[in-house]
Each structure stands twice: as structure tokens, then as C-alpha cells.
C-alpha positions in Angstrom: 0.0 0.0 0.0 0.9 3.7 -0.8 2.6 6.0 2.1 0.0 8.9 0.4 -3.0 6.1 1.3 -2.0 4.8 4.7 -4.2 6.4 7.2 -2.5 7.5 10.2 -3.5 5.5 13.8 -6.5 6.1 14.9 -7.3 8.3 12.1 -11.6 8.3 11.4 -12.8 6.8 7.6 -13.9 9.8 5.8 -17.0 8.4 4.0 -20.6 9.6 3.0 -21.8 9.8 6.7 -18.7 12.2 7.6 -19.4 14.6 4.7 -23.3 14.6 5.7 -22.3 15.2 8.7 -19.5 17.6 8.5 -22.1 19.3 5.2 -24.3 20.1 8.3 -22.1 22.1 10.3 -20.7 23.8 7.0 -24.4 24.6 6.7 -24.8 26.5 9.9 -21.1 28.3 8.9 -22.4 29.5 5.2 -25.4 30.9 6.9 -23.3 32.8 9.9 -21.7 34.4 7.1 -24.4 35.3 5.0 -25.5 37.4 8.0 -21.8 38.5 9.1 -21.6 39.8 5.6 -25.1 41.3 5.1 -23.9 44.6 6.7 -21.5 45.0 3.7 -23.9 45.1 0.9 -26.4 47.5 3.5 -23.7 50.0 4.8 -24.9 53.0 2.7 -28.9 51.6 3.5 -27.6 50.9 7.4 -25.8 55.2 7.7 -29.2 56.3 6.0 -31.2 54.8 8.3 -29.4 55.4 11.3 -28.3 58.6 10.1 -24.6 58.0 11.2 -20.8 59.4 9.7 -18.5 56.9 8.5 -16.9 56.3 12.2 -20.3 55.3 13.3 -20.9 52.9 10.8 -18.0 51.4 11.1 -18.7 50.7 14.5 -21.4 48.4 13.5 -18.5 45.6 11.8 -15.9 46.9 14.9 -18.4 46.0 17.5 -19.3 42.4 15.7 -15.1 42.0 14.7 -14.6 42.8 18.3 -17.1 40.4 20.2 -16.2 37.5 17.4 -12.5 37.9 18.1 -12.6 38.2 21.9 -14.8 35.0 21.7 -12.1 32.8 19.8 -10.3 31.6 22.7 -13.2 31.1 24.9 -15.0 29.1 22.0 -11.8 27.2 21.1 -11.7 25.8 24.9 -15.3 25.1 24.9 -15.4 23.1 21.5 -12.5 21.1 23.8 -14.5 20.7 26.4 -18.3 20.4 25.2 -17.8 19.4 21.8 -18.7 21.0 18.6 -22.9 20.1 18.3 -23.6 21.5 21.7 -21.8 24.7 20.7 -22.8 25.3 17.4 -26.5 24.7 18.6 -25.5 28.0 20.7 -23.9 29.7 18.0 -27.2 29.1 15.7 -29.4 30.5 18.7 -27.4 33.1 18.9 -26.7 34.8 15.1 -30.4 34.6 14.4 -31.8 36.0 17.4 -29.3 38.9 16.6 -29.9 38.9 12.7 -33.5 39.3 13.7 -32.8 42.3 16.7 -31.0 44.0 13.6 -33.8 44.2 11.2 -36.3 45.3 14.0 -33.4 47.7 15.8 -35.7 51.2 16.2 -32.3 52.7 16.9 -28.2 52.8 16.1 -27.6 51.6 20.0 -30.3 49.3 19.6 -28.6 47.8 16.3 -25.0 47.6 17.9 -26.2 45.2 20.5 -27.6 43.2 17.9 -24.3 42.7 15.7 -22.9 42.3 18.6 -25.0 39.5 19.4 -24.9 37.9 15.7 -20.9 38.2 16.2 -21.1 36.1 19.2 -22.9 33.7 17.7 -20.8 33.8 14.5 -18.1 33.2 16.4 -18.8 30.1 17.4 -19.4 28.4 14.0 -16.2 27.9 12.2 -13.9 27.0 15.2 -16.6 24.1 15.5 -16.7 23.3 11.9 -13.0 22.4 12.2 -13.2 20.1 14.8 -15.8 18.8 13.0 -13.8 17.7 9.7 -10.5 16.7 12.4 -13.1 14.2 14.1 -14.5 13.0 11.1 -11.9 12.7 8.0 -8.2 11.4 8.2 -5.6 14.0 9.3 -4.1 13.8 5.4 -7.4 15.6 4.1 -6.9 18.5 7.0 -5.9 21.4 4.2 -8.4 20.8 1.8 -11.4 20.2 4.2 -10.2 23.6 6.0 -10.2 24.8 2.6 -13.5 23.6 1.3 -15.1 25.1 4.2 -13.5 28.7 3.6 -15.1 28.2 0.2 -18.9 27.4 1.5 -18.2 30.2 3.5 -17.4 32.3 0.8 -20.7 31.3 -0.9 -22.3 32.5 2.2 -20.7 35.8 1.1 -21.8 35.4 -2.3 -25.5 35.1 -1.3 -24.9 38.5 0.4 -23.3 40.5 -2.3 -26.3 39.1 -4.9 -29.2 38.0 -3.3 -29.3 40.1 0.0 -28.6 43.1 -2.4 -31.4 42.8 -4.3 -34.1 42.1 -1.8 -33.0 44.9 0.2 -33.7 47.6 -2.7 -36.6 45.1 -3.6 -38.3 44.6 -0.3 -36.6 46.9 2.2 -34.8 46.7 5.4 -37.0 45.1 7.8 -38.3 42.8 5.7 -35.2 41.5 4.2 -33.5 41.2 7.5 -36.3 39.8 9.2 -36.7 37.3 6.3 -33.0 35.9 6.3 -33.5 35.1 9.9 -35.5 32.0 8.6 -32.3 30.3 7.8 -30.8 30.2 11.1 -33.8 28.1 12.1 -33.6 25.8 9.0 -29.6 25.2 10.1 -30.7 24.5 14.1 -33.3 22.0 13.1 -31.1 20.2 10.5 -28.1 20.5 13.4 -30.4 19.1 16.2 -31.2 16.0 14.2 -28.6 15.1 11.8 -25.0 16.5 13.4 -22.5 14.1 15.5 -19.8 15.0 17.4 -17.1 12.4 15.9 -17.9 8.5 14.7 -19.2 5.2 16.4 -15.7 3.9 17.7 -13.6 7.0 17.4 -14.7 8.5 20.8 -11.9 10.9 21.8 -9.6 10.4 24.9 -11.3 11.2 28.1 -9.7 14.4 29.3 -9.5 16.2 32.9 -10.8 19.8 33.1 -9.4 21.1 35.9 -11.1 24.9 36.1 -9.2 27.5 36.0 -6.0 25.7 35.9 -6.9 23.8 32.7 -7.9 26.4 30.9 -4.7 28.2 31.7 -2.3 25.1 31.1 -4.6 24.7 27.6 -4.1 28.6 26.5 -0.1 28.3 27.7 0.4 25.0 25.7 -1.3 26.0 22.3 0.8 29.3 22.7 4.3 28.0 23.4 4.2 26.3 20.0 5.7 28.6 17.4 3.3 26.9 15.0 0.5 28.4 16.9 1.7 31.7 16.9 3.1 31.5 13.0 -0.4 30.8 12.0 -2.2 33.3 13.8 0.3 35.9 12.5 -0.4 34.1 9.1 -4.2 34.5 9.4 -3.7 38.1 11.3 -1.6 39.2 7.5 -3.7 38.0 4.9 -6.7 37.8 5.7 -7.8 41.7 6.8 -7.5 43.4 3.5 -10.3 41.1 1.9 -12.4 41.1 5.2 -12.5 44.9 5.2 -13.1 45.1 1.6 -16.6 43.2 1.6 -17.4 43.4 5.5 -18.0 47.5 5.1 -15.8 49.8 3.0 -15.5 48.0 -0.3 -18.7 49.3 -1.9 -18.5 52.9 -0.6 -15.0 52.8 -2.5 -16.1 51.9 -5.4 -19.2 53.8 -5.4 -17.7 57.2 -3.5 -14.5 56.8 -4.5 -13.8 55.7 -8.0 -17.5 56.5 -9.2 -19.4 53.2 -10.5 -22.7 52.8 -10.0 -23.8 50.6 -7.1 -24.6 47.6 -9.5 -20.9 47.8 -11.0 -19.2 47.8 -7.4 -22.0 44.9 -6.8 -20.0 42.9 -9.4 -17.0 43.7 -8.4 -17.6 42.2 -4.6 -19.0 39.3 -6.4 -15.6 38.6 -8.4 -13.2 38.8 -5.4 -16.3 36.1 -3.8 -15.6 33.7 -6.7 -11.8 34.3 -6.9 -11.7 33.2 -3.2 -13.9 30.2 -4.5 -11.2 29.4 -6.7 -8.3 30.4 -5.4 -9.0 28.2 -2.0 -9.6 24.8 -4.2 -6.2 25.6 -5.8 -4.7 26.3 -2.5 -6.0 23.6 -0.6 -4.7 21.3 -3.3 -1.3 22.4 -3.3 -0.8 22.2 0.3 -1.9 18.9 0.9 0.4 17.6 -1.8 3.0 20.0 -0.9 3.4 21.0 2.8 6.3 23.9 2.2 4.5 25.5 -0.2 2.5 27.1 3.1 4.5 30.2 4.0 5.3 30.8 0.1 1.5 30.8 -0.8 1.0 33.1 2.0 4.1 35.5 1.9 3.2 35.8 -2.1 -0.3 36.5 -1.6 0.4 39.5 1.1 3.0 40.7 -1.8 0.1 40.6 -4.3 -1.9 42.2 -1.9 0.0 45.1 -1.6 1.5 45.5 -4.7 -2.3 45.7 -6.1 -3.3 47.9 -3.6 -0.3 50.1 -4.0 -1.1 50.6 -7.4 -5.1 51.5 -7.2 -4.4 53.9 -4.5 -1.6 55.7 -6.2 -2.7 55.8 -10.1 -2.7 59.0 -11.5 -6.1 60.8 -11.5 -8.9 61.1 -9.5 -9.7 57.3 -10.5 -8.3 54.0 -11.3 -9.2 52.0 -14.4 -11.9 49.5 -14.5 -9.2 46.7 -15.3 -7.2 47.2 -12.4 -9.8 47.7 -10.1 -11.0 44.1 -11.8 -7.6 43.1 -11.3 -7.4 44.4 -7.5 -10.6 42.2 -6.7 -9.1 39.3 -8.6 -6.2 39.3 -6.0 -8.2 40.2 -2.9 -10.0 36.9 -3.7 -6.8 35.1 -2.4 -6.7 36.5 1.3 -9.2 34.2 1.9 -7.2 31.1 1.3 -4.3 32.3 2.3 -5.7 32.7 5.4 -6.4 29.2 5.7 -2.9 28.4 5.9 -2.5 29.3 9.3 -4.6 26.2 10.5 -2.6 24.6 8.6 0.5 25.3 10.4 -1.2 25.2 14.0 -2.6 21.9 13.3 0.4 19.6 13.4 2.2 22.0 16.4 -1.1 20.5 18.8 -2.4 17.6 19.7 -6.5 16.8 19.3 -7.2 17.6 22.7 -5.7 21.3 21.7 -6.9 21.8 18.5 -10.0 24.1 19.2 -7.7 26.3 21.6 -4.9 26.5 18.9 -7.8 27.2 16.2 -9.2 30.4 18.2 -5.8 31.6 18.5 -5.0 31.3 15.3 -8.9 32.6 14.1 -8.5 35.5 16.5 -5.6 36.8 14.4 -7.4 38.1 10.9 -10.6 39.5 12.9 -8.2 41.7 15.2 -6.4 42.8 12.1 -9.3 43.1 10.3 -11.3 45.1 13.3 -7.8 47.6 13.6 -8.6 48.4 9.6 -12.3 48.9 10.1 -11.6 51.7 12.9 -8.6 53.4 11.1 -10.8 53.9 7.5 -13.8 55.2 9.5 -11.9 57.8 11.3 -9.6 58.7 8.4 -11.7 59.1 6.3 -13.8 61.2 8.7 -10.2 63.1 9.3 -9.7 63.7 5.6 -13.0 64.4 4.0 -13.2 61.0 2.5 -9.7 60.6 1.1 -9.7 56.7 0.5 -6.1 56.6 -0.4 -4.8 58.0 2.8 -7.4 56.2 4.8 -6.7 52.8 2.6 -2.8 53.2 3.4 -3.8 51.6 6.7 -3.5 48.6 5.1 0.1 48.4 4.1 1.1 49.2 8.5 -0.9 45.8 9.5 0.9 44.1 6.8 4.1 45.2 7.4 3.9 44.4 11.3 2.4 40.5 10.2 5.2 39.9 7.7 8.0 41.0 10.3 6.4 37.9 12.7 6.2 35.5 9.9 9.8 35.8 9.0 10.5 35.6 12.5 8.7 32.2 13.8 9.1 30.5 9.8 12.1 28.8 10.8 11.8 28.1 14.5 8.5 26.5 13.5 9.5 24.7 10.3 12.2 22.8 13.2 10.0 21.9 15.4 8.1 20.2 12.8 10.9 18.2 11.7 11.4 17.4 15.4 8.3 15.8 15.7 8.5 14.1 12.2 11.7 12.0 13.2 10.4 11.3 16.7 6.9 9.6 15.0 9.3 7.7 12.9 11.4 6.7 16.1 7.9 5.8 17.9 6.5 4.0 14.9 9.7 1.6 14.6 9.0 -2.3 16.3 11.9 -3.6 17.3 11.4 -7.7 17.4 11.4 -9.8 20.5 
């Protein structure tokens, strides 16, 4: 038999009941996004209706950023503890009940507790989904069901920048919030009935939780591991220019800034959608057949990043062309992905008990990165009088901080990974009686 078919001890089977299964909690993720992302497609609608400045609106994704990445760790130790269906049935409760506070909000204060509500239960969702496809696919398939995941997620995204668009000019605020809010009960009854923690016969370790102290010695662990702190920094550099692009400022760029009408900037949000879409199958691919390729994939896609960006913000003119704004889009499309990588480098630094703590690490990196760049657009532009280029700049600081931390844990994490490859080789040797 094949090294690249051997499944590793103790590994699950894969199988039609794991993708069911794992398909249901990727369910309750695509709809967490569609509502994480509906704000992006409503921010003009959302300071109309609210009658807010730029700083107050983007208060509505830094409130939700905020809540989703202060939950990461706390969600990470309870998928350890209480298992991903018990937590995901929270996180379910939770995004629709604020989904459906935000379309009935009769005021701005009223609306931030809502989003902040919807970003608690978002963040729940994807830590879970994770544990999900570790407990129910072999270790070998880690990338590309990481990756896959991302890309229903990014479908979630898709709904928003299409359909959410067009019922909310079609049917109005209330209504089209309200409406959404369906889906989260759809996800909870298909979760309650279908969704498994791991397989008959692959029950996980019995584990002592200790209080306080565990959830200390847990934290401490999944931090010591360069691994763990490479792919946070990983996830904290890619994935923010993206994030902020379709969460809140993206369409008031396009439509402010650079002039196109509201449908043409629709499009536009829609391309970088399906260039994450295919950018993460490619990705996900690549790594699983090709473990270094991680920090090159990311490291080349920050470069694209901001070599794109770079060039929108300083073309000559009041605006840039419509093929390098395409082309800007095109390339945002692969912070998504290249996000991804970061789980992919926490994974192997932790063992299963660890893995939901070393994924909210990790997570928490791109949301604080992304919730930094939310706040310094709102109040520079508010500073400036709408100058996106000086308020986009922001960009290239975050990156330049997250690249100096990637070059500096690479190689203290790439050695630690050998470490532990020659001492499963040692461990899997039987020496004869």
C-alpha cells in the first residue's frame, strides 16, 4: 500500500456519513456568514437609516469584529471541552436571534447590541466546523477540508453581495433582515437532528478539566508552539484586506470613490467572492500535496496584496481603471485562502485535545487585524474628507507588522516540525522480540 494512502493511527474513515455530517455544520457556517456579511452590501442603507458618519458605521462591523474575536479563545476551549454540536446549537441561537434584533433595531444603540449579538454567535461556527472535519476525516485531508469550508463560506458571502442586495432595494430593510433570519432556524433543526460529534468507535480520549488551571495550562500550551503563533500571524496578515473590503468599506470605494454605479461595485464584490472560491480549491490542493509551499502561498499573496493595492491607491487621477480595479478584486480573492494556511500550520504544532484552543488563536488573528482596519478607515476618512487613499494606506502598516512575525517564527517552527516528524518515525519503529 501507498505512504499517500496509509491512514495514520487512529485516524476516522472519511465516508458519506462524515461529509453529511460535517455538510451540516458547514451549513450552519455559510449561513453565519451570509449574515456577518449582510452589513457589507447595506452600509450606505444601514448610515441612511441610522443617520450616522462613516466612524459610526463602522462601529457596527468593529463591535461584531470585536465580540467575534474576543470570543475565539473562549469558544476554542469550549469546543474542547463540550464538543462542537452543543456549541454550534449556541452559536445558531445566537446569530439569528441577533440577525433578527437588527432588522427590528428602532435605533443605532439598539442595532449595535444586535451585531454584537450575531458576532457572538458567529463566532462560534467555524472553530466548531473544524473540529468537526478533524473528528471525522483522516488528518491527510486537513488542508483541503479547511479549505472547502472557507469556500462554502465564501458562498455564504456570495449570497450576500447578490441576493441580500437585491431584496434589500426590492423589499426593504425590515423585511429582508427579518426574512433571512429563517435560515438560522432551517440550520438549528437540520443541526439538532442530523449533526455528531465524531464517529461510532472513534470517541476521543477522556480528558481532565481542571477549572481555572486547565484552561490556563490549555491557552499556555497551544501558545508555546511557534506553530500556533506562525499561523495566527499568518491568518492576522492576509486575511484583513479582503475582510475589510466586503465586511464594510469595499462598496462605498467603489461607489464614492472611483465613481461606479452601485450595481458595477455589486460585481466587483462578487468577483473577489468567486476568486476566493477558486483560489482556495487551488490552494487547498497544493498544500496537501506540498506542505512547504505554506509560508510561500501566504508570503506571495500579502506581496500581491500590496503590490495591487499600491497601485489603485496611487494611479494617476482622481480614478483608477476599470481593469485594475477588476484586477485588484481578482487578487483580494486570495486572502481568503491564504488565510487558511494558518490552520494549517497550527494543526500539526497540537495535539486533538488542543486543536479548538490553537484554532481560536489562530482565528482571532485576521478578525483583530481586520477590526484595527475597520476603525482606522472610519476615522480617516472622517479626518480627511473621504480621502480613500490616505485612509486605505492603513492597510500596508498591518501588513508590514504581520510579515516581520512571519519571518521571524518560519524557521523556529519549520524545526520543530521536523522534530516531531523524526520522533513519530522513532515511535512507529517495532523492534522484534
Amino acid at each position: 500500500m501507498s505512504g499517500s494512502s496509509v491512514a495514520l493511527p487512529g485516524d476516522p474513515p472519511g465516508g458519506r456519513r462524515a461529509a453529511l455530517v460535517w455538510g451540516v455544520g458547514v451549513s450552519v457556517y455559510f449561513v453565519a456568514v451570509i449574515f456577518r456579511t449582510s452589513l457589507g452590501v447595506a452600509g450606505l442603507d444601514a448610515a441612511e437609516r441610522f443617520d450616522v458618519n462613516a466612524s459610526a458605521l463602522s462601529t457596527f462591523s468593529i463591535l461584531q469584529l470585536l465580540v467575534y474575536a474576543g470570543m475565539q479563545i473562549p469558544v476554542g476551549l469550549m469546543v474542547d471541552r463540550l464538543g462542537a454540536r452543543k456549541v454550534l446549537t449556541l452559536g445558531v441561537i445566537l446569530f439569528t436571534a441577533g440577525q433578527l434584533g437588527f432588522a427590528l433595531a428602532p435605533s443605532y444603540g439598539t442595532a449595535l447590541a444586535a451585531r454584537a449579538l450575531l458576532g457572538c454567535g458567529d463566532a462560534m461556527t467555524f472553530i466548531s466546523v473544524l473540529r468537526l472535519g478533524s473528528r471525522w476525516f483522516p488528518a491527510r485531508r486537513g488542508p483541503l477540508i479547511a479549505q472547502v469550508a472557507a469556500l462554502f463560506g465564501m458562498a455564504g458571502n456570495l449570497v450576500s453581495t447578490i441576493v441580500i442586495s437585491r431584496l434589500l432595494h426590492g423589499l426593504g430593510w425590515t423585511t429582508t433582515f427579518a426574512g433571512s433570519a429563517l435560515a438560522g432556524l432551517v440550520v438549528l433543526v437540520l443541526l439538532l437532528v442530523f449533526l455528531k460529534d465524531h464517529p461510532e468507535g472513534y470517541e476521543p480520549a477522556p480528558s481532565v478539566h481542571a477549572g481555572a488551571a486547565f484552561v490556563r495550562r490549555q491557552i499556555a500550551e497551544s501558545w508555546r508552539e511557534p506553530g500556533t503563533r506562525l499561523g495566527m500571524w499568518v491568518h492576522f496578515t492576509t486575511q484583513f484586506p479582503a475582510m475589510v473590503f466586503l465586511l464594510l468599506w469595499g462598496l462605498p470605494f467603489l461607489v464614492e470613490d472611483q465613481g461606479l454605479s452601485r450595481g458595477a461595485a455589486g460585481e466587483l464584490l462578487t468577483l473577489v467572492v468567486l476568486s476566493n472560491m477558486v483560489v482556495g480549491l487551488a490552494y487547498g490542493q497544493i498544500i496537501a500535496r506540498h506542505h512547504a509551499a505554506r509560508a510561500p502561498l501566504a508570503l506571495g499573496t500579502v506581496a500581491a496584496t500590496a503590490l495591487l493595492w499600491g497601485a489603485t491607491l496611487l494611479y494617476p487621477g482622481d480614478r483608477a481603471p476599470l481593469w485594475l480595479l477588476v484586477t485588484l478584486c481578482v487578487v483580494l480573492g486570495a486572502c481568503g485562502p491564504a488565510s487558511m494556511i494558518g490552520f494549517d500550520f497550527a494543526r500539526p504544532a497540537n495535539p486533538p485535545e488542543r486543536q479548538g484552543t490553537a484554532s481560536g488563536i489562530v482565528n482571532m488573528g485576521g478578525f483583530t487585524a481586520s477590526m484595527t482596519t475597520l476603525l482606522a478607515v472610519g476615522v480617516l476618512l472622517d479626518a480627511t474628507g473621504d480621502d480613500y487613499r490616505i485612509a486605505f494606506s492603513s492597510v500596508f502598516v498591518l501588513q508590514a507588522l504581520g510579515i516581520a512575525q512571519i519571518l521571524r517564527l518560519r524557521a523556529r517552527t519549520v524545526r520543530r516540525e521536523r522534530e516531531r516528524l523524526v520522533a513519530s518515525r522513532v515511535e512507529a519503529v517495532h523492534v522484534p522480540v
